[in-house]
C-alpha positions in Angstrom: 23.4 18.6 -7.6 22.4 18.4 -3.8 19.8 16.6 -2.7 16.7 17.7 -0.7 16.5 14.6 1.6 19.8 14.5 2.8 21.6 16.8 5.2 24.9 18.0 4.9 26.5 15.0 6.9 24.5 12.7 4.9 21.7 11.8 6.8 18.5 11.1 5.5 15.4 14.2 6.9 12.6 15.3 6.0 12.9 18.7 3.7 11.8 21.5 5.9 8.6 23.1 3.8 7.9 25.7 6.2 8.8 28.3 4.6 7.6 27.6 1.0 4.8 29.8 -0.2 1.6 27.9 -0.7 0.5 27.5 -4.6 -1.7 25.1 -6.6 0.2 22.0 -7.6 -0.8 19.2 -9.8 1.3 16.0 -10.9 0.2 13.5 -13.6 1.8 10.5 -14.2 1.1 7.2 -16.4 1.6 3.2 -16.5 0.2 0.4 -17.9 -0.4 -3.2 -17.5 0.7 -5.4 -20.5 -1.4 -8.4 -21.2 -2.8 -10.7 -23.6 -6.2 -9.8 -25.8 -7.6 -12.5 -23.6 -7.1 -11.2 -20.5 -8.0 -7.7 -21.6 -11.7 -9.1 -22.8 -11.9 -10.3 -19.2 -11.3 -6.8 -17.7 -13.5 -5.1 -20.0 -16.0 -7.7 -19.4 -16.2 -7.9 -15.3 -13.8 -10.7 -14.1 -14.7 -13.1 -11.6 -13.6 -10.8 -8.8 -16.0 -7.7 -10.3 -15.4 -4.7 -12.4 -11.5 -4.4 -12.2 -11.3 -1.0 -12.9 -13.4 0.1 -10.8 -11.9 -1.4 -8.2 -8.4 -0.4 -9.8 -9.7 3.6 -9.7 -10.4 3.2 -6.1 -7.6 1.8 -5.5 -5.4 4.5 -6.9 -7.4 6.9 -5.3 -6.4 5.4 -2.1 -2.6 4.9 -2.8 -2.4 8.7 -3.4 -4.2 9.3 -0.4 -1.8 7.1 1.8 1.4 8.2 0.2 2.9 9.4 2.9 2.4 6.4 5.1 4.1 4.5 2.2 7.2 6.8 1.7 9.2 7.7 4.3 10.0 10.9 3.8 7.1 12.2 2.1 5.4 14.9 3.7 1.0 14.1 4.4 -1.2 16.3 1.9 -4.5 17.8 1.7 -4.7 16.3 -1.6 -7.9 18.4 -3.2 -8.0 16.0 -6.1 -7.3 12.1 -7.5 -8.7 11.4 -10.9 -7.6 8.2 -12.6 -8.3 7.3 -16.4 -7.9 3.1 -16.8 -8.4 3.4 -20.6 -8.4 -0.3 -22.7 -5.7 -0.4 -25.1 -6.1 -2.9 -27.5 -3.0 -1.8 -28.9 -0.4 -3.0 -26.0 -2.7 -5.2 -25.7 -3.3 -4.1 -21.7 -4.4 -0.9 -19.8 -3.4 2.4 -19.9 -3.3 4.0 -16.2 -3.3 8.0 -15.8 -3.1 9.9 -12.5 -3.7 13.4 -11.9 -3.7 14.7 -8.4 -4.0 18.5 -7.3 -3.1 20.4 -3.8 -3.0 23.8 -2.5 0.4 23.1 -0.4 3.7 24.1 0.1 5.1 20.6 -1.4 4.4 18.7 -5.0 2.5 16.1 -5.2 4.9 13.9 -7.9 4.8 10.8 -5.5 1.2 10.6 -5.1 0.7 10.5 -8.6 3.0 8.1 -9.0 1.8 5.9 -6.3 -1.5 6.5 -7.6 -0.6 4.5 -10.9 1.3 2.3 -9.0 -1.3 0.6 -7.0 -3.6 1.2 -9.6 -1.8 -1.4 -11.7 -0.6 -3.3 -8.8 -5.0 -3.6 -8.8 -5.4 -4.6 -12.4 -2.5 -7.6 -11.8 -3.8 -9.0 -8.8 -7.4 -9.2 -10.0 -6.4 -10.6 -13.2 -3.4 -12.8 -12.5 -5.8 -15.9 -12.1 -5.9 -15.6 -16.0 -2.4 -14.5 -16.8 0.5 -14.7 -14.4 3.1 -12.9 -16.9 1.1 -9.6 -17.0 3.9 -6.9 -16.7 3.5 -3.0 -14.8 5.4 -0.8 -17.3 6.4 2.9 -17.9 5.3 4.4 -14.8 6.3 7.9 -14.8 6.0 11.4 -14.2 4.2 13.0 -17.5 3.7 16.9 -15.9 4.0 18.2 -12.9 3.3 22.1 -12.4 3.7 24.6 -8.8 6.3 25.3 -6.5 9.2 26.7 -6.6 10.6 24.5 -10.2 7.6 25.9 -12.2 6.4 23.5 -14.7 7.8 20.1 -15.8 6.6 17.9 -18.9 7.9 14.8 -19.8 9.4 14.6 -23.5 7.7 11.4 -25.5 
């Protein structure tokens, strides 16, 4: 398998787009932030530092926007959507963190999904770890992604 961000002597470029067809393409992808009951109360409850998933959803709205700036060979987006669902899970105990972003473009938009979560849950830690250092990110990946040139992808469970 070759891959796109390398040339043929090995060095690292940026994967010429230009002359990909512009389509719709949307990327989901998922993580969550395991923690105890306690802690959990205190994010569905408003912590100290405010509504932490609030802040978490704009956060993650703002890591997919800034992707680019963050990866160094991602190409910058007209990203037409970022919708994040921070869902309690009493279950994990923790938070379930889902990213779906949408372009018209002539690239996916895989990372800023996946940077979306990221800083999302990089959000939930920071304004919870007063209460609970040993919180742990888990499972971020790529759930679906669908456009382009590979069609559609969805992850198996």
């Amino acid at each position: 398998m070759t891959l796109t961000h390398f040339d043929a002597s090995g060095q690292a470029h940026m994967v010429d787009v230009s002359a990909k067809t512009e389509t719709t393409r949307e990327a989901v992808a998922t993580g969550c932030v395991i923690m105890s009951e306690a802690t959990l109360a205190l994010a569905e409850g408003g912590a100290a530092k405010g509504d932490v998933l609030g802040v978490a959803r704009l956060a993650g709205i703002m890591g997919a926007k800034r992707t680019a700036d963050l990866i160094p060979l991602c190409h910058p987006l007209p990203i037409a959507k970022v919708a994040l669902d921070l869902v309690p899970d009493p279950d994990l105990p923790g938070i379930r963190v889902t990213a779906t972003v949408r372009t018209t473009g002539r690239t996916g938009v895989e990372m800023e999904a996946l940077t979306a979560v990221t800083v999302a849950c990089l959000t939930i830690y920071d304004m919870l770890k007063a209460a609970e250092k040993s919180m742990r990110i888990e499972g971020v990946h790529l759930l679906r992604k669908e456009g382009g040139k590979s069609g559609l992808y969805e992850a198996h469970p």
